[in-house]
C-alpha positions in Angstrom: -60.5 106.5 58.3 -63.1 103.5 57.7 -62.2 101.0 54.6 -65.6 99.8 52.9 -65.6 96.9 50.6 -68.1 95.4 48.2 -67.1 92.1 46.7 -69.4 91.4 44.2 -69.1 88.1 41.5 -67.7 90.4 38.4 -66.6 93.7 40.7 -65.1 94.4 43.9 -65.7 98.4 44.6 -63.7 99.6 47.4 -64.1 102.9 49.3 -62.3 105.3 51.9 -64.6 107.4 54.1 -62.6 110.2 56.2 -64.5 111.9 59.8 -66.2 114.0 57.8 -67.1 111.9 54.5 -71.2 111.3 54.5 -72.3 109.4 51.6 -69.5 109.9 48.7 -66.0 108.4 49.9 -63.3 110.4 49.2 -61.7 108.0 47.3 -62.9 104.8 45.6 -61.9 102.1 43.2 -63.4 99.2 40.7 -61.6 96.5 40.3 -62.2 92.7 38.6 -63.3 90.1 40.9 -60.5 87.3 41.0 -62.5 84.3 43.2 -58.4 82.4 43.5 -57.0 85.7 45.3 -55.1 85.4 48.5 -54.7 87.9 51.2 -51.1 88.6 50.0 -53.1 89.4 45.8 -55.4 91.2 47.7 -52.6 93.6 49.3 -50.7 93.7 46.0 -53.5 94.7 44.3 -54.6 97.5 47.2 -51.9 99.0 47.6 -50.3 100.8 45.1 -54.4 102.3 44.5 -54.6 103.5 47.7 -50.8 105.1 47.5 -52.2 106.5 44.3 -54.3 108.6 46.1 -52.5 109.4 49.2 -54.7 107.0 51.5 -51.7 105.6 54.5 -53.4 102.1 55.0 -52.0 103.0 58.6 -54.7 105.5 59.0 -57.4 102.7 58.3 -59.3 103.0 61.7 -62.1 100.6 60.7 -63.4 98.1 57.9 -66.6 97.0 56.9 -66.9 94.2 54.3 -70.3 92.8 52.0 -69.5 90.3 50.3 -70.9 87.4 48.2 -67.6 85.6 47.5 -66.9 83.2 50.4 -63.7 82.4 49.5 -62.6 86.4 49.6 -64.4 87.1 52.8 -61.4 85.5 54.4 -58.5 87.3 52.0 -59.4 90.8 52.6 -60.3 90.2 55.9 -56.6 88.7 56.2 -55.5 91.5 53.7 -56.9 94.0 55.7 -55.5 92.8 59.2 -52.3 93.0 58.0 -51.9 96.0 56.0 -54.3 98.0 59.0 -54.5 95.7 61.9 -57.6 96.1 61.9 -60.5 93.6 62.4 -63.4 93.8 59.5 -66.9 93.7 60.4 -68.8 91.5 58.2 -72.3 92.7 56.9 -74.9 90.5 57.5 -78.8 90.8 58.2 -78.2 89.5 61.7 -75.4 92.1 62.3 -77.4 95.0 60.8 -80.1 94.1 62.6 -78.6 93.9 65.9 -77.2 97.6 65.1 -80.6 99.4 64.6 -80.4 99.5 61.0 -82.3 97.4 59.5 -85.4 95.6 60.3 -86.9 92.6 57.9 -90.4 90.4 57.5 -88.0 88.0 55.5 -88.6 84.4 56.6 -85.5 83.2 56.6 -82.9 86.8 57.1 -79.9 84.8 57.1 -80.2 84.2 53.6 -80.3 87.5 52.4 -76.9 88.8 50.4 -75.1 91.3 52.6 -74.8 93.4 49.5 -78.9 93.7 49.5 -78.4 94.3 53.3 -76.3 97.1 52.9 -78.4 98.6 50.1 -81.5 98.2 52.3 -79.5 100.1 55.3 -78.2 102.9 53.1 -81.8 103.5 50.8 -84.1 103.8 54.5 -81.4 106.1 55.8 -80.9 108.4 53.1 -85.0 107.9 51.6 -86.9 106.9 54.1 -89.7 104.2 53.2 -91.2 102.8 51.7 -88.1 102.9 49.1 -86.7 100.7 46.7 -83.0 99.9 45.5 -82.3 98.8 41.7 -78.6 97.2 41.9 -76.8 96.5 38.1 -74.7 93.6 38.8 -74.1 90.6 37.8 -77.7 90.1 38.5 -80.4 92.4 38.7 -81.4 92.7 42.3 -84.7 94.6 43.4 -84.9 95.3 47.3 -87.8 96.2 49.0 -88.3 98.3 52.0 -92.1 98.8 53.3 -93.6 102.0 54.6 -92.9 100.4 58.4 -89.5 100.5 57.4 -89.3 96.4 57.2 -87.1 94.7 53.8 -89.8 92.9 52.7 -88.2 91.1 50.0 -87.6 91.6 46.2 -86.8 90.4 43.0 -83.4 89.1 41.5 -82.7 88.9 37.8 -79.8 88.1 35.2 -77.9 91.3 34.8 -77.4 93.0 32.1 -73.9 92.2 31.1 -74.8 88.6 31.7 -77.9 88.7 29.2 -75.3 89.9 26.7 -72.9 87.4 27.0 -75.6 84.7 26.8 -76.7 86.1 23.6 -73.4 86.9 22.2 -71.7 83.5 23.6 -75.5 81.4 21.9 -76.3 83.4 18.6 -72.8 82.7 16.6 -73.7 85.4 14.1 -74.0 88.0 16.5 -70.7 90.0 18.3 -69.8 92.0 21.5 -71.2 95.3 20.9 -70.9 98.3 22.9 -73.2 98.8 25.9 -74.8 102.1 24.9 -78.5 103.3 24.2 -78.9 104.2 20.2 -80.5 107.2 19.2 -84.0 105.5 18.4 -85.7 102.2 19.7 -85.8 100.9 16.4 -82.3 99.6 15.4 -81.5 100.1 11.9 -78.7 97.4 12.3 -77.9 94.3 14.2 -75.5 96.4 16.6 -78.1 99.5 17.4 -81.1 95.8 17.2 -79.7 94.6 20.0 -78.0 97.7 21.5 -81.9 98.5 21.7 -82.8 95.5 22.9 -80.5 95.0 25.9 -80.4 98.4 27.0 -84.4 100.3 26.7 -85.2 96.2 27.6 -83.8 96.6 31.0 -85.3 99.6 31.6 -88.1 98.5 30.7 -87.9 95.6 32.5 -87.5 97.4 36.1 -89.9 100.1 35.4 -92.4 97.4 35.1 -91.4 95.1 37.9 -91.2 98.1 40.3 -94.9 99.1 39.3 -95.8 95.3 40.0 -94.1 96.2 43.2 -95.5 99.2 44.5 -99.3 97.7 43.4 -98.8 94.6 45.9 -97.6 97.5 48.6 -100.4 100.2 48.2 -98.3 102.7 48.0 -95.5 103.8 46.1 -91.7 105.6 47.0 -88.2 106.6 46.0 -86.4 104.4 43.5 -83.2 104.4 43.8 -80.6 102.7 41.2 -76.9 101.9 42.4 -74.0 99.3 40.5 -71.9 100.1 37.6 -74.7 100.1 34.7 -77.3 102.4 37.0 -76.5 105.3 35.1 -77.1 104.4 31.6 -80.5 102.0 32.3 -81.8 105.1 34.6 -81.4 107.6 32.0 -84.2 105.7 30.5 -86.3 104.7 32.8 -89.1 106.5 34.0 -89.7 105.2 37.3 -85.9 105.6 38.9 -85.7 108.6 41.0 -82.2 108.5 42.0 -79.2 106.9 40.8 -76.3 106.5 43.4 -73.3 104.5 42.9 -72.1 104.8 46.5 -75.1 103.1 48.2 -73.4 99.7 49.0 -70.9 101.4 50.4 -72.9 103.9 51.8 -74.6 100.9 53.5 -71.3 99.4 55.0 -69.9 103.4 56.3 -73.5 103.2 58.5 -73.2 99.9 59.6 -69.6 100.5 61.3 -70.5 104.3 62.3 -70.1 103.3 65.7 -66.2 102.6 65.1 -65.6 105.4 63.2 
């Protein structure tokens, strides 16, 4: 079985792919992002989720990590070691690129974050190019793959959850509201205002950065949307294709095929 992690600044998502898992783990998990945990928290925390669902971390095979949290590189790699004994193979733009998968135009590649690596990998497998990826996280990144097939670069944005706590943490008469879409675009109070505001704003947002996008390529492609808030921008967007959750992941299963 191959462990894939994505340690994001807000979310760590966490999948198991068996032999015959393509694309969609067989099991998965979201869990908060705690930058002071060890390898032991990491285990704790692990653990009784993957017991949950009948995964034997003794059956972990292989492990492939992205992450943009230095500090928890090392801790699930440790955690990982000890629970599997098993050695994780960081994503990086150097590593991805010595495997075949992914080819860039970037300047400087080692500065590219291995979760836009691994969304890069995973959209030109599954898509073909030119394609690009629209990841809801803590920021809004935009990833560009070409029609050669080359990441090309992209865009990165505050997120949507961190636009709403700006707004609710800098206008003191405004509070936490729900992250949904209300019926029309004109809110009739301050929650549906900036329910309105926050949610058809981001859409709107993306469909007209990725138009900016494909009129500086000449040509134009899939669209796909991944992270935790894809589903509810994309359902009002009109220039997402595809929403898939499991692309990061996806991203990481392909980069450490060869061990699986």
């Amino acid at each position: 079985m191959l462990l894939t992690i994505d340690i994001g600044n807000t979310h760590t998502v966490v999948g198991v792919y068996g032999e015959s898992d393509r694309v969609k783990p067989c099991a998965m998990w979201r869990v908060a992002t705690n930058k002071h945990d060890t390898a032991d928290d990491v285990r704790a925390k692990l653990l009784p989720l993957m017991a949950a669902e009948g995964v034997d971390a003794q059956a972990i095979g292989a492990a492939a990590l992205a992450s943009v949290v230095p500090s928890l590189t090392r801790a699930w790699k440790g955690a990982v070691r000890d629970m599997a004994n098993v050695e994780v193979r960081v994503c990086t733009a150097e590593a991805a690129s010595a495997s075949g998968l992914f080819k860039s135009s970037y300047p400087n590649p080692h500065e590219i974050g291995a979760d836009r690596v691994a969304d890069a990998v995973a959209a030109r497998a599954l898509y073909g190019s030119p394609v690009v990826v629209v990841d809801f996280g803590t920021a809004t990144n935009i990833e560009v793959i070409d029609a050669e097939g080359n990441f090309v670069g992209g865009m990165i944005a505050p997120g949507v959850e961190t636009s709403a706590s700006a707004l609710f943490s800098h206008a003191t008469r405004l509070s936490a509201i729900d992250l949904t879409a209300p019926p029309l675009p004109i809110g009739t109070s301050s929650e549906e205002a900036m329910q309105s505001g926050i949610v058809y704003g981001e859409a709107d947002r993306v469909d007209g950065l990725v138009r900016r996008i494909f009129a500086q390529l000449g040509c134009s492609g899939t669209v796909v949307a991944t992270g935790g808030l894809a589903k509810l921008v994309a359902a009002h967007s009109t220039m997402i294709d595809e929403v898939l959750p499991e692309l990061t992941l996806e991203g990481l299963r392909l980069l450490c095929s060869d061990r699986c």
